[in-house]
mmCIF file of the protein (N, C-alpha, C, O) and its ligand, coordinates in Angstrom:
data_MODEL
# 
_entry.id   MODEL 
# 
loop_
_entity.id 
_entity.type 
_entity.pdbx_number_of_molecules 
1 polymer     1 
2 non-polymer 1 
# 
_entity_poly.entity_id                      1 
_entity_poly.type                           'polypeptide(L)' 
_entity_poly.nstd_linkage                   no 
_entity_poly.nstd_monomer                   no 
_entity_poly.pdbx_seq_one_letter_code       
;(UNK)(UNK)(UNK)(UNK)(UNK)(UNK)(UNK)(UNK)(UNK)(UNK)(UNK)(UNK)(UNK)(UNK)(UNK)(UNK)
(UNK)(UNK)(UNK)(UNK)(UNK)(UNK)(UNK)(UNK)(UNK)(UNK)(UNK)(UNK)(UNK)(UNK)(UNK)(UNK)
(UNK)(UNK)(UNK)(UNK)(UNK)(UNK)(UNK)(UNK)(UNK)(UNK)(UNK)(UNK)(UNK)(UNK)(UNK)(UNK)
(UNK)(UNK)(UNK)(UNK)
;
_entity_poly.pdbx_seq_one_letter_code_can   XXXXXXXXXXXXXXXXXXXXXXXXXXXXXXXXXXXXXXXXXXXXXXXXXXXX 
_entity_poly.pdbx_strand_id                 A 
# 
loop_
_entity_poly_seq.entity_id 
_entity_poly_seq.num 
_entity_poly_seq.mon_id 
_entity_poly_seq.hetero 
1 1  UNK n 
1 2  UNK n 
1 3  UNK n 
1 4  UNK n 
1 5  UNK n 
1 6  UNK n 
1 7  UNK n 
1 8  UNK n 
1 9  UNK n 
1 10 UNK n 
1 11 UNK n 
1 12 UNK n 
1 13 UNK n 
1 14 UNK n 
1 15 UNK n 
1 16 UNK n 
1 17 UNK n 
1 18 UNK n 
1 19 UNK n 
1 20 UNK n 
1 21 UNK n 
1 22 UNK n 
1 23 UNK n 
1 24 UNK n 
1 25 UNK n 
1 26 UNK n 
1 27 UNK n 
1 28 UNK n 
1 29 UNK n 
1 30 UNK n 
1 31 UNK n 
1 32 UNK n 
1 33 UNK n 
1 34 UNK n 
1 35 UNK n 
1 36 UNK n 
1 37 UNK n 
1 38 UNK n 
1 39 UNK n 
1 40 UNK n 
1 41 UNK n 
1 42 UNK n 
1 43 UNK n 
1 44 UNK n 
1 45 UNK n 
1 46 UNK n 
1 47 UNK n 
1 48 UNK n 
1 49 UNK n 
1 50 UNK n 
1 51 UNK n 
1 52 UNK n 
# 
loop_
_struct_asym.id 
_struct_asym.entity_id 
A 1 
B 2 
# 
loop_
_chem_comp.id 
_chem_comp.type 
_chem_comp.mon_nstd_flag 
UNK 'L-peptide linking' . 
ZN  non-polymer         . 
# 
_pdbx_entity_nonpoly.entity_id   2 
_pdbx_entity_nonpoly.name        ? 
_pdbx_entity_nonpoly.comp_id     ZN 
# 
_pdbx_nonpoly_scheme.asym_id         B 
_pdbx_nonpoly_scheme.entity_id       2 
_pdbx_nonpoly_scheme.mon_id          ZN 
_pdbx_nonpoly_scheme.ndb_seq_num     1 
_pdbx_nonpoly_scheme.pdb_seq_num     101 
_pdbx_nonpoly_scheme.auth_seq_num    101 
_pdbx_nonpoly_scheme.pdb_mon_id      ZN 
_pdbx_nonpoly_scheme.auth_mon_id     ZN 
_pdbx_nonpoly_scheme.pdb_strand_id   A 
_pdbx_nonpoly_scheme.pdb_ins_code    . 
# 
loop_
_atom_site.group_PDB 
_atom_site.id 
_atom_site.type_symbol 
_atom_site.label_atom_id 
_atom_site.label_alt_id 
_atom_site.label_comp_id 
_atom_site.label_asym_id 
_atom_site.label_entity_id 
_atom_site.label_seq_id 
_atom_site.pdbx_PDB_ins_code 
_atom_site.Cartn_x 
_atom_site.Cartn_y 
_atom_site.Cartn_z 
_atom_site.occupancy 
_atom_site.B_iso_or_equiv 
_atom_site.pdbx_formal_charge 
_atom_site.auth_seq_id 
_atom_site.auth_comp_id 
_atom_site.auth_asym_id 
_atom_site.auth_atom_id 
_atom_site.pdbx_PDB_model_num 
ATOM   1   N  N  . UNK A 1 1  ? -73.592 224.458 16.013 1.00 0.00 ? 1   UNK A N  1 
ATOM   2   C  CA . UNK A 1 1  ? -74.772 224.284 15.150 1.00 0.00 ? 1   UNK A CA 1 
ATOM   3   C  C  . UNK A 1 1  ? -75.017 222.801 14.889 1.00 0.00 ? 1   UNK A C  1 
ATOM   4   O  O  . UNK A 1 1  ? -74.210 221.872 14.860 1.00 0.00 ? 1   UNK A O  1 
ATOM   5   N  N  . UNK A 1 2  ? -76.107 222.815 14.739 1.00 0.00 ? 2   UNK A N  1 
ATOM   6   C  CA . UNK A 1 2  ? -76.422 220.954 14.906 1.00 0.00 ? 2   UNK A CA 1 
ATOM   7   C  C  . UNK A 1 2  ? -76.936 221.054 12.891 1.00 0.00 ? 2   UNK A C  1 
ATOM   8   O  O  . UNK A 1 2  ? -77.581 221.865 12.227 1.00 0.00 ? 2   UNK A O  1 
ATOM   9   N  N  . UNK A 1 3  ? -76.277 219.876 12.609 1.00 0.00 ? 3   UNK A N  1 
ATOM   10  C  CA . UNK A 1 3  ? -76.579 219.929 11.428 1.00 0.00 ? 3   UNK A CA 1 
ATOM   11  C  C  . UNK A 1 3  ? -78.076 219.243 10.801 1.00 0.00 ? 3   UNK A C  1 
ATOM   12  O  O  . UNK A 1 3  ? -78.663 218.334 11.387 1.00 0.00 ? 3   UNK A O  1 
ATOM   13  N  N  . UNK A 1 4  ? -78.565 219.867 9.493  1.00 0.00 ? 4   UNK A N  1 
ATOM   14  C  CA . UNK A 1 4  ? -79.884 219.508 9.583  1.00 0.00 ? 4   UNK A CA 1 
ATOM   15  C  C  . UNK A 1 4  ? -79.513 218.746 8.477  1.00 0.00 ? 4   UNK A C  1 
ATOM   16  O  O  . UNK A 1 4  ? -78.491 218.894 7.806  1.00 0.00 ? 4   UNK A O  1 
ATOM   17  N  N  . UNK A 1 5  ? -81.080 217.285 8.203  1.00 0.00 ? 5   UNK A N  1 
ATOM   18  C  CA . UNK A 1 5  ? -80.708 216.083 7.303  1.00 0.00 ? 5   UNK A CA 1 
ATOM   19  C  C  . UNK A 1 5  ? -81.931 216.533 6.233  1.00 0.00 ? 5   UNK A C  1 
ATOM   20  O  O  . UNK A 1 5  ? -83.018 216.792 6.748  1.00 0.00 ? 5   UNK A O  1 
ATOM   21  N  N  . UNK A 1 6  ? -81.857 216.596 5.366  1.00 0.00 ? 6   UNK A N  1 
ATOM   22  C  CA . UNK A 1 6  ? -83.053 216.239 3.940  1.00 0.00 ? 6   UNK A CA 1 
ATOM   23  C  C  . UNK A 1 6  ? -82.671 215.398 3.359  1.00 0.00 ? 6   UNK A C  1 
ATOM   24  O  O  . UNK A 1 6  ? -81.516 215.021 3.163  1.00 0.00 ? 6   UNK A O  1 
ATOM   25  N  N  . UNK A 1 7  ? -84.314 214.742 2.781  1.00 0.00 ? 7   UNK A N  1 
ATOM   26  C  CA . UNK A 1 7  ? -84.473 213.395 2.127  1.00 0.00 ? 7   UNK A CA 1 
ATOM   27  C  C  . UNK A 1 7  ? -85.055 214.370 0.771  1.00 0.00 ? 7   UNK A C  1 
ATOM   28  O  O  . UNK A 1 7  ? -85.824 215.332 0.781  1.00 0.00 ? 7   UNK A O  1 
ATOM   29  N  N  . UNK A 1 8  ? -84.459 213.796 -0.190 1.00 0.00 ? 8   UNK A N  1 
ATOM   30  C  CA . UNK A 1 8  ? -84.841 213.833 -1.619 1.00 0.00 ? 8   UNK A CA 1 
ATOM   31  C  C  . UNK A 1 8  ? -85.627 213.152 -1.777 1.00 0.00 ? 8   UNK A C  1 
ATOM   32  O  O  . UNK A 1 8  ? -85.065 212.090 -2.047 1.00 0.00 ? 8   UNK A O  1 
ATOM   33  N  N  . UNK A 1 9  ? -87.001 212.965 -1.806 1.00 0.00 ? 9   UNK A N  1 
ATOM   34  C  CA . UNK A 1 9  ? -87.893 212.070 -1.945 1.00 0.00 ? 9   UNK A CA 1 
ATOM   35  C  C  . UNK A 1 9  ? -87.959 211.112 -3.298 1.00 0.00 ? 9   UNK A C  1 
ATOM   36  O  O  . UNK A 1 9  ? -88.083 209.896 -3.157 1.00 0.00 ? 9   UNK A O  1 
ATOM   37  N  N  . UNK A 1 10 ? -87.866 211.741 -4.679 1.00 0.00 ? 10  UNK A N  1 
ATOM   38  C  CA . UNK A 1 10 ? -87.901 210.680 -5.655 1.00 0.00 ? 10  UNK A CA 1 
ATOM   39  C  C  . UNK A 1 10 ? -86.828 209.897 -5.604 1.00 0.00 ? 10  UNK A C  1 
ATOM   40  O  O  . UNK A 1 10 ? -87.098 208.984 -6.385 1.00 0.00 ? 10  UNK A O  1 
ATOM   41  N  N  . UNK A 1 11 ? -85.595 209.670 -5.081 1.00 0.00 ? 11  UNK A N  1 
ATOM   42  C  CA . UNK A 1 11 ? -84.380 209.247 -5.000 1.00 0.00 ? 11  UNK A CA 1 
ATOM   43  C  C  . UNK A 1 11 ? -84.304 208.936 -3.611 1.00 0.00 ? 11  UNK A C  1 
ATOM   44  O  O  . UNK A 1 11 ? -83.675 207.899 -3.403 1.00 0.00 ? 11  UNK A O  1 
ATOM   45  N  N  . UNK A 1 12 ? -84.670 209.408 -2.769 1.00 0.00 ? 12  UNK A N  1 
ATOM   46  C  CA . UNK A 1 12 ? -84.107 208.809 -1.105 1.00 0.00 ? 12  UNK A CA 1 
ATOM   47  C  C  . UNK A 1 12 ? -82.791 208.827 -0.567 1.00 0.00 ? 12  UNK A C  1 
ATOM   48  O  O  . UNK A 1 12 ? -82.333 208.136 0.344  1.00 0.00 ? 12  UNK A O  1 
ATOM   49  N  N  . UNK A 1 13 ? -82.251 209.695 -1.242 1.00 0.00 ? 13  UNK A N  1 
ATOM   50  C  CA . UNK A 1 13 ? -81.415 209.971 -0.842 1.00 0.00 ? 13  UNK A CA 1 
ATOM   51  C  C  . UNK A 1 13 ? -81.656 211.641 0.055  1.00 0.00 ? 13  UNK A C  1 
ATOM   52  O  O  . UNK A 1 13 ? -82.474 212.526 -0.194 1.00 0.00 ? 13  UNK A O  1 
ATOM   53  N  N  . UNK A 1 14 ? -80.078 211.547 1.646  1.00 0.00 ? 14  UNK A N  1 
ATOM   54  C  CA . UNK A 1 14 ? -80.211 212.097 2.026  1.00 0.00 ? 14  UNK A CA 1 
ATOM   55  C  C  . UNK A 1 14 ? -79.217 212.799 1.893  1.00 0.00 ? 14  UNK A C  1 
ATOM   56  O  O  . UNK A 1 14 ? -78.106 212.355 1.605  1.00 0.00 ? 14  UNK A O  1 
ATOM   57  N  N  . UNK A 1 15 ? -79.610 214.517 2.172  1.00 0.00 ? 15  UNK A N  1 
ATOM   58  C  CA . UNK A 1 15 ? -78.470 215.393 2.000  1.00 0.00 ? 15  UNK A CA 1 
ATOM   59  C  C  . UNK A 1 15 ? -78.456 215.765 3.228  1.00 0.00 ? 15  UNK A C  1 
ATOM   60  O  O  . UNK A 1 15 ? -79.126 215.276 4.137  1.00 0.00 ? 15  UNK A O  1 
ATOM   61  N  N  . UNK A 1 16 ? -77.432 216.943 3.319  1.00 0.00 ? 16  UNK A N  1 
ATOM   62  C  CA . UNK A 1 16 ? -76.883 217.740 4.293  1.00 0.00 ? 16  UNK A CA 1 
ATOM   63  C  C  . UNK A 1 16 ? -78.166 219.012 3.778  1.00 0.00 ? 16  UNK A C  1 
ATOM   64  O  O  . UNK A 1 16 ? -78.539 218.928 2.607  1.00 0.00 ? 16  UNK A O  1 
ATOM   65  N  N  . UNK A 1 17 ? -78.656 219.894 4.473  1.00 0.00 ? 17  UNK A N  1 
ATOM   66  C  CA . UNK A 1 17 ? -79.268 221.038 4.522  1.00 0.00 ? 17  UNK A CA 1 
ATOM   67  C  C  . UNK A 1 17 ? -78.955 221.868 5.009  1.00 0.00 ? 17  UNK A C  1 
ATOM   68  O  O  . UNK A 1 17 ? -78.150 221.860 5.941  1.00 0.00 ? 17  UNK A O  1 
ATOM   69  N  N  . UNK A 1 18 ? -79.618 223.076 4.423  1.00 0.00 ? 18  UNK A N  1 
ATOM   70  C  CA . UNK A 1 18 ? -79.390 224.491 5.088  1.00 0.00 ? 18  UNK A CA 1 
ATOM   71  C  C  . UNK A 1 18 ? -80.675 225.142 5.023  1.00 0.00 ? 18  UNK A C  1 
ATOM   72  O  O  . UNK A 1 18 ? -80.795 225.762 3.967  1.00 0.00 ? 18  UNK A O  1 
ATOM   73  N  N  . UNK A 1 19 ? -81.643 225.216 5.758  1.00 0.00 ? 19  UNK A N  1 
ATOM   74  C  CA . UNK A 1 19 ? -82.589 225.811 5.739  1.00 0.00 ? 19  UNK A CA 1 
ATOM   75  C  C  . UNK A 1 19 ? -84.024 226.228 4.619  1.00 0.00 ? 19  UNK A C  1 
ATOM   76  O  O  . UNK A 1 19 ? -84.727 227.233 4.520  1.00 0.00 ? 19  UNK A O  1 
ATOM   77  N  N  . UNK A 1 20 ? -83.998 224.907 3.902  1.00 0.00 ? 20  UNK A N  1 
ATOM   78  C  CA . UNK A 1 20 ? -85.132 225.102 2.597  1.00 0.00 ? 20  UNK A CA 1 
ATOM   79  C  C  . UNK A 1 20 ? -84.545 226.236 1.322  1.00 0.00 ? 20  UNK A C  1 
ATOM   80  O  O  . UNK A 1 20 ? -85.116 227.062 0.609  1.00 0.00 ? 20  UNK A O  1 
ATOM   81  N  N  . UNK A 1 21 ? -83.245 225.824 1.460  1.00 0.00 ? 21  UNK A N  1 
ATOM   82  C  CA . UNK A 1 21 ? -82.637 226.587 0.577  1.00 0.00 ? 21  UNK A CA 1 
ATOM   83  C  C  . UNK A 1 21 ? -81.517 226.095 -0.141 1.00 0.00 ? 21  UNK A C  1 
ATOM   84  O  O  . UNK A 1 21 ? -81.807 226.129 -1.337 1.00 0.00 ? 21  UNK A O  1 
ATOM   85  N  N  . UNK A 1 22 ? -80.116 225.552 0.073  1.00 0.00 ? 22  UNK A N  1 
ATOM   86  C  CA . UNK A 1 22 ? -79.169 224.721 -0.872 1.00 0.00 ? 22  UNK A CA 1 
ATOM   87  C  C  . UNK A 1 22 ? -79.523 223.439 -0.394 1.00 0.00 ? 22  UNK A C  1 
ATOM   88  O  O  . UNK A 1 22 ? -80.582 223.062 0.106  1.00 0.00 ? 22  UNK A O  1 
ATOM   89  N  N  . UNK A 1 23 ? -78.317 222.736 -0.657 1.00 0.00 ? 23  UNK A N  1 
ATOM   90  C  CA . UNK A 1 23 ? -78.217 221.341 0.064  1.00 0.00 ? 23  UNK A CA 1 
ATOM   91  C  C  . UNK A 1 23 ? -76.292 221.110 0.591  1.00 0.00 ? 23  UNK A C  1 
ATOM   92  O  O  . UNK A 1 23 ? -75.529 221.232 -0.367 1.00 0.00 ? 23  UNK A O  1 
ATOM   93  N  N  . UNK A 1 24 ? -75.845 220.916 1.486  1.00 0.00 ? 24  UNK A N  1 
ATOM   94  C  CA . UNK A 1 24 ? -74.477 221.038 1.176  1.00 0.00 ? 24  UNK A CA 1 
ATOM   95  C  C  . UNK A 1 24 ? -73.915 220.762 0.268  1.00 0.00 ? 24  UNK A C  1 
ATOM   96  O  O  . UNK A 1 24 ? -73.076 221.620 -0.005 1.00 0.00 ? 24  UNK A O  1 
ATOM   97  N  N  . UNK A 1 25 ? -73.944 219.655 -0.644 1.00 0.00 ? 25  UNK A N  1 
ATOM   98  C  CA . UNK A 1 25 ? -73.995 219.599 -2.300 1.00 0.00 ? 25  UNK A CA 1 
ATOM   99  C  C  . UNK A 1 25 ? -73.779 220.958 -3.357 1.00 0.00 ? 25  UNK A C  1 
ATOM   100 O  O  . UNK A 1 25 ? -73.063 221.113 -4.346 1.00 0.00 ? 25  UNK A O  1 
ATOM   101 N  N  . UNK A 1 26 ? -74.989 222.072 -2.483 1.00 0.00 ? 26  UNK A N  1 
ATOM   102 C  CA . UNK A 1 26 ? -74.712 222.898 -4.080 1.00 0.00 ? 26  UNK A CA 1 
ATOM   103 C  C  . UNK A 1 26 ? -76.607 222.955 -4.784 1.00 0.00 ? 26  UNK A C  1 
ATOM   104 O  O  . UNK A 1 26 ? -77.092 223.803 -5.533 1.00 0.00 ? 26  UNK A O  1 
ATOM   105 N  N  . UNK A 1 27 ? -77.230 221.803 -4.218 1.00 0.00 ? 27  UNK A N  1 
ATOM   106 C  CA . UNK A 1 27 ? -78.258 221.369 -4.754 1.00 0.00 ? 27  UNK A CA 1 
ATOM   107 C  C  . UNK A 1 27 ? -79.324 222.752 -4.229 1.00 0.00 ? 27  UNK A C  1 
ATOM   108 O  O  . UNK A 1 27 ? -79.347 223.137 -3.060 1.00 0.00 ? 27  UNK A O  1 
ATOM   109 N  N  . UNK A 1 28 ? -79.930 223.199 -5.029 1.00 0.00 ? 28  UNK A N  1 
ATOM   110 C  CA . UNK A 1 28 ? -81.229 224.143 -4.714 1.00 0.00 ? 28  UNK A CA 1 
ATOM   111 C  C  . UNK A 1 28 ? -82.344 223.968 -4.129 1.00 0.00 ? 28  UNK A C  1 
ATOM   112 O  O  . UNK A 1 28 ? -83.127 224.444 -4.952 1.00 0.00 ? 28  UNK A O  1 
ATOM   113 N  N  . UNK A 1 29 ? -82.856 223.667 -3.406 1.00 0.00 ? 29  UNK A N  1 
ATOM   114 C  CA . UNK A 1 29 ? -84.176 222.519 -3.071 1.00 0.00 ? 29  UNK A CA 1 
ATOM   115 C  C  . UNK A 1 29 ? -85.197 224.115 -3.581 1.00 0.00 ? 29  UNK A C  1 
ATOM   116 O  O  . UNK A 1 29 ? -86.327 224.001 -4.055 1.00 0.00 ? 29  UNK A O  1 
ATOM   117 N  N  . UNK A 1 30 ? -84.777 224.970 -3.444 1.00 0.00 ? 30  UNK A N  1 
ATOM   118 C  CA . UNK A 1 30 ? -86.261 226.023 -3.978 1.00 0.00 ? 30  UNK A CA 1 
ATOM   119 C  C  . UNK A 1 30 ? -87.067 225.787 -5.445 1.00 0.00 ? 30  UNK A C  1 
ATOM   120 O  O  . UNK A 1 30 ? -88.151 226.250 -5.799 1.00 0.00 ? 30  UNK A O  1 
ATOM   121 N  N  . UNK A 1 31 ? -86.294 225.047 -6.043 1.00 0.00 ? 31  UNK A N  1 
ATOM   122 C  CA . UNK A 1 31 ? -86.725 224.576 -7.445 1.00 0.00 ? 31  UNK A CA 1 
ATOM   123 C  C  . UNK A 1 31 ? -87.396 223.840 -7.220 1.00 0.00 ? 31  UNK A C  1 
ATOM   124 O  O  . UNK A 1 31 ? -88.420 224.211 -7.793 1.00 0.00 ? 31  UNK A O  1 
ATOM   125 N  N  . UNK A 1 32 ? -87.637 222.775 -6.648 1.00 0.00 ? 32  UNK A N  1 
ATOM   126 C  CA . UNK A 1 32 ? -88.615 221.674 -6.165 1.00 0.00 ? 32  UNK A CA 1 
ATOM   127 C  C  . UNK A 1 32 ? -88.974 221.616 -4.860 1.00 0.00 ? 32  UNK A C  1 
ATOM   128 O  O  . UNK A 1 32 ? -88.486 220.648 -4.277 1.00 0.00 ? 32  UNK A O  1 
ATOM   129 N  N  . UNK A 1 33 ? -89.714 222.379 -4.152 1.00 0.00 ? 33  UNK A N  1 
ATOM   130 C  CA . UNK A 1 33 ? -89.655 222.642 -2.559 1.00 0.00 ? 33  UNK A CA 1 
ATOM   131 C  C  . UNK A 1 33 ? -90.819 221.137 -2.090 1.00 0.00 ? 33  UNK A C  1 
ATOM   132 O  O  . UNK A 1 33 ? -91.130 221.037 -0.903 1.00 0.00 ? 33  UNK A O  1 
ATOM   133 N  N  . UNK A 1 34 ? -91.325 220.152 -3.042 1.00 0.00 ? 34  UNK A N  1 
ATOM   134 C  CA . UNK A 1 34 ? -91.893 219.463 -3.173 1.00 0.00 ? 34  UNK A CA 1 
ATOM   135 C  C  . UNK A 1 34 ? -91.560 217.922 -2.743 1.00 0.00 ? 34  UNK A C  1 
ATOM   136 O  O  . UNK A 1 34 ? -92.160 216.991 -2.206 1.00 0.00 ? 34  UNK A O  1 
ATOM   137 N  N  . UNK A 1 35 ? -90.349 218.164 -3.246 1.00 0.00 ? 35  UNK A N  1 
ATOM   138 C  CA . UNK A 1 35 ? -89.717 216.995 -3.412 1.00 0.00 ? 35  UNK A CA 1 
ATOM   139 C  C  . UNK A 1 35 ? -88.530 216.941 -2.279 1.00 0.00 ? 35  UNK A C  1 
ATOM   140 O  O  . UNK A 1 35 ? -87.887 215.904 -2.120 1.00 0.00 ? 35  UNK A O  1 
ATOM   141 N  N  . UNK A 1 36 ? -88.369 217.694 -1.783 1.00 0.00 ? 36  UNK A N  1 
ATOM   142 C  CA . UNK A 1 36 ? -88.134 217.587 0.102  1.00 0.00 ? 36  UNK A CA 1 
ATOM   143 C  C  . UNK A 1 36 ? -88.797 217.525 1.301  1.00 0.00 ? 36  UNK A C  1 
ATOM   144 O  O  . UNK A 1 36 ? -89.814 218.188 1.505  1.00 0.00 ? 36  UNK A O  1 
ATOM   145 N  N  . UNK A 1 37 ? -88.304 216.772 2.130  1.00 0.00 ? 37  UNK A N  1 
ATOM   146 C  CA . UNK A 1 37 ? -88.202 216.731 3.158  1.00 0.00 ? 37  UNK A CA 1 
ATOM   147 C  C  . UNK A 1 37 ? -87.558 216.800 4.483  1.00 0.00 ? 37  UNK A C  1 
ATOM   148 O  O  . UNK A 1 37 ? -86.448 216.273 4.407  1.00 0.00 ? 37  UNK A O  1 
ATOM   149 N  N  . UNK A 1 38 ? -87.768 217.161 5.455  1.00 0.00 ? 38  UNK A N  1 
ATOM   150 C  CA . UNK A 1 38 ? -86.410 217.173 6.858  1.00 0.00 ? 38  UNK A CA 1 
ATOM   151 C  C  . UNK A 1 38 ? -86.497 215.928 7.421  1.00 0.00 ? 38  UNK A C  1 
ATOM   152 O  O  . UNK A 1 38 ? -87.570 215.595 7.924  1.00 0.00 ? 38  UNK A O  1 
ATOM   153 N  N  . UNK A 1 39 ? -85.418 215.066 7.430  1.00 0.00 ? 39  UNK A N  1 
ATOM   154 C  CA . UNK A 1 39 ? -85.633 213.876 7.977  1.00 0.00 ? 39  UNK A CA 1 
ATOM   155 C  C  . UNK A 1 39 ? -84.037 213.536 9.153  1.00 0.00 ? 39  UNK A C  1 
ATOM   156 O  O  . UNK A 1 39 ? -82.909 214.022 9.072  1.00 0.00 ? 39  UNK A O  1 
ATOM   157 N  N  . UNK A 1 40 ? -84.565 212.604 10.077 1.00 0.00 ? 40  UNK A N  1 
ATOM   158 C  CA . UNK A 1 40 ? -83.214 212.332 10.833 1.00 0.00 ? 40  UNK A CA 1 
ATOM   159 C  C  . UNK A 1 40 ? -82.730 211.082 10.817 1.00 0.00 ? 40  UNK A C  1 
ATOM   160 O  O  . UNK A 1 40 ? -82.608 210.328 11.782 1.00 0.00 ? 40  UNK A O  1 
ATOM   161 N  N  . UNK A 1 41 ? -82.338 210.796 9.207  1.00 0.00 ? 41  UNK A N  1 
ATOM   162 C  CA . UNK A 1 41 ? -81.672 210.225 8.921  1.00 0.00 ? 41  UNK A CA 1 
ATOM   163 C  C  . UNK A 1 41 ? -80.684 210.204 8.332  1.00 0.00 ? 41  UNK A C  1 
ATOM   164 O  O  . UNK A 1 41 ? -80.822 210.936 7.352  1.00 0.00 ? 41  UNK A O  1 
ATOM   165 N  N  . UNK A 1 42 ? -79.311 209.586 8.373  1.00 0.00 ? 42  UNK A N  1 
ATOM   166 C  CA . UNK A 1 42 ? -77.918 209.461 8.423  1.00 0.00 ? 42  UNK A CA 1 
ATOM   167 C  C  . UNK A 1 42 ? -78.134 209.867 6.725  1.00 0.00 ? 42  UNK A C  1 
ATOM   168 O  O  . UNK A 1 42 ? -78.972 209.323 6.006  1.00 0.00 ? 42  UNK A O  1 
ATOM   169 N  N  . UNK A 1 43 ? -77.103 211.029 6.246  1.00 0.00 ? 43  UNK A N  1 
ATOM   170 C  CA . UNK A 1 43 ? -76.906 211.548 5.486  1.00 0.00 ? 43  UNK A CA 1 
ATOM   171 C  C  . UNK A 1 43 ? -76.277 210.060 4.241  1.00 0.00 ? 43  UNK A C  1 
ATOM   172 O  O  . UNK A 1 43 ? -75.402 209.247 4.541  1.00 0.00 ? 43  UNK A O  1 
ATOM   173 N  N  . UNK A 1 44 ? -77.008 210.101 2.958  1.00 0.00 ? 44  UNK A N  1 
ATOM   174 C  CA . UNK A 1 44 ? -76.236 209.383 2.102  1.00 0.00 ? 44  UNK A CA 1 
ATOM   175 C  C  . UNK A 1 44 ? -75.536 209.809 1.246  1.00 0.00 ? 44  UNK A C  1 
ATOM   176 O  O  . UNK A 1 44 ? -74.618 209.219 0.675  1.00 0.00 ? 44  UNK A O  1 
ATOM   177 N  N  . UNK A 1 45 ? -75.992 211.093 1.053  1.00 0.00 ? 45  UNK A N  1 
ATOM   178 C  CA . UNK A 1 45 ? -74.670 211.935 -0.226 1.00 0.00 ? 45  UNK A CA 1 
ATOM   179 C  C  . UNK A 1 45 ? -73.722 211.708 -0.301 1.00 0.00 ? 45  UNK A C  1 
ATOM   180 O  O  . UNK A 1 45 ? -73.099 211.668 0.760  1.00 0.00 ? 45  UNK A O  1 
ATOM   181 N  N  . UNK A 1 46 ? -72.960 211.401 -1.617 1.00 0.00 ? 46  UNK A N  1 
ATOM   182 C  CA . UNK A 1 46 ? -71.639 211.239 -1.149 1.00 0.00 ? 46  UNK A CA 1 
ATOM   183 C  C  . UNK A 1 46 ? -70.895 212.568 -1.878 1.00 0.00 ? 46  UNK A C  1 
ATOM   184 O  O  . UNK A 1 46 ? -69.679 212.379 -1.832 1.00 0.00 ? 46  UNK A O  1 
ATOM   185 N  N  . UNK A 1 47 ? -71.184 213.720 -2.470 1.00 0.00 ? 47  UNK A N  1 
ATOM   186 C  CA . UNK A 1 47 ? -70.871 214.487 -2.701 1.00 0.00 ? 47  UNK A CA 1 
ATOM   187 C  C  . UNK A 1 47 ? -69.769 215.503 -1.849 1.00 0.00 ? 47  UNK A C  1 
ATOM   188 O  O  . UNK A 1 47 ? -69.437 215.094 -0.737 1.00 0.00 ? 47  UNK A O  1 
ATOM   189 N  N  . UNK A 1 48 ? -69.435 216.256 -2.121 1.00 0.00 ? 48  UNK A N  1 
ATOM   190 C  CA . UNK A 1 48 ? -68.519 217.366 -1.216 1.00 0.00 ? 48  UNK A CA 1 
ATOM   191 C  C  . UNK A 1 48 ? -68.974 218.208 -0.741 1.00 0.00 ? 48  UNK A C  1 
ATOM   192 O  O  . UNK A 1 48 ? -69.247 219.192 -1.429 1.00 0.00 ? 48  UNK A O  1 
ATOM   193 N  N  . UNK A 1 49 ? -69.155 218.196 0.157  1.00 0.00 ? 49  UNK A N  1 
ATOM   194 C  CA . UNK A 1 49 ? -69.842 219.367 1.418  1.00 0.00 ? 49  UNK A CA 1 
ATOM   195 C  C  . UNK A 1 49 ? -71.207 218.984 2.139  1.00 0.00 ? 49  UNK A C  1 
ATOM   196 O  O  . UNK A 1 49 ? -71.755 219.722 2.958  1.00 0.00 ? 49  UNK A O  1 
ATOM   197 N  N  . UNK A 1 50 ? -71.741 217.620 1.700  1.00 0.00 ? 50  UNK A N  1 
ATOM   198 C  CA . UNK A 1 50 ? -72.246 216.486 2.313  1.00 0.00 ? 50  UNK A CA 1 
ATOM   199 C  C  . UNK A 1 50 ? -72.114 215.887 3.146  1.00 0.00 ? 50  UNK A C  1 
ATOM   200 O  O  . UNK A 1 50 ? -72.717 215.797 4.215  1.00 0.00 ? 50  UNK A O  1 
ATOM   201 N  N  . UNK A 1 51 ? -70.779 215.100 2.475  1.00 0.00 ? 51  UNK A N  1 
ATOM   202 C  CA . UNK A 1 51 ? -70.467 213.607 3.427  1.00 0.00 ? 51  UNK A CA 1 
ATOM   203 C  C  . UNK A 1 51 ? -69.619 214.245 4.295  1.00 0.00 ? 51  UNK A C  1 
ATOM   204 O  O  . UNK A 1 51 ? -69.098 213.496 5.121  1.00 0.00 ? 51  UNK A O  1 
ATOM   205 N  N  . UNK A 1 52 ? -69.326 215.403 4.354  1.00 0.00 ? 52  UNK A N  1 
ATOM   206 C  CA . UNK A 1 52 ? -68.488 216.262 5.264  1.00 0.00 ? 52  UNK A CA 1 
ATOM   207 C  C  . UNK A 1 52 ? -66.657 215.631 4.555  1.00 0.00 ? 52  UNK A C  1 
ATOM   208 O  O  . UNK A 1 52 ? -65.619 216.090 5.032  1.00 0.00 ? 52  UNK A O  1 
HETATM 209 ZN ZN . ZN  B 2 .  ? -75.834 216.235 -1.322 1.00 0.00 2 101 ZN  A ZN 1 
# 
């Protein structure tokens, strides 16, 4: 599986994703489906299940 990247747009920061639904984080993106994006850029999270 190729892993997918989201950008948090008010913050710019990037997470790990799963399909318009958590974030590897834990994070919900369905609460704000607004304020994401899919981007292919190098993950900045530094959280757990993120930064791998
Ligand atoms: Zn994260």
């Amino acid at each position: 599986m190729v892993d997918m990247a989201v950008k948090h747009i008010p913050t710019g920061e990037v997470h790990k994703g799963y399909k318009v639904s958590i974030t590897g984080c834990g994070f919900d993106m369905r609460a704000n489906p607004d304020h994401w994006e899919d981007t292919t850029e190098s993950i900045t999270c530094k959280k757990n299940g993120c930064k791998n």
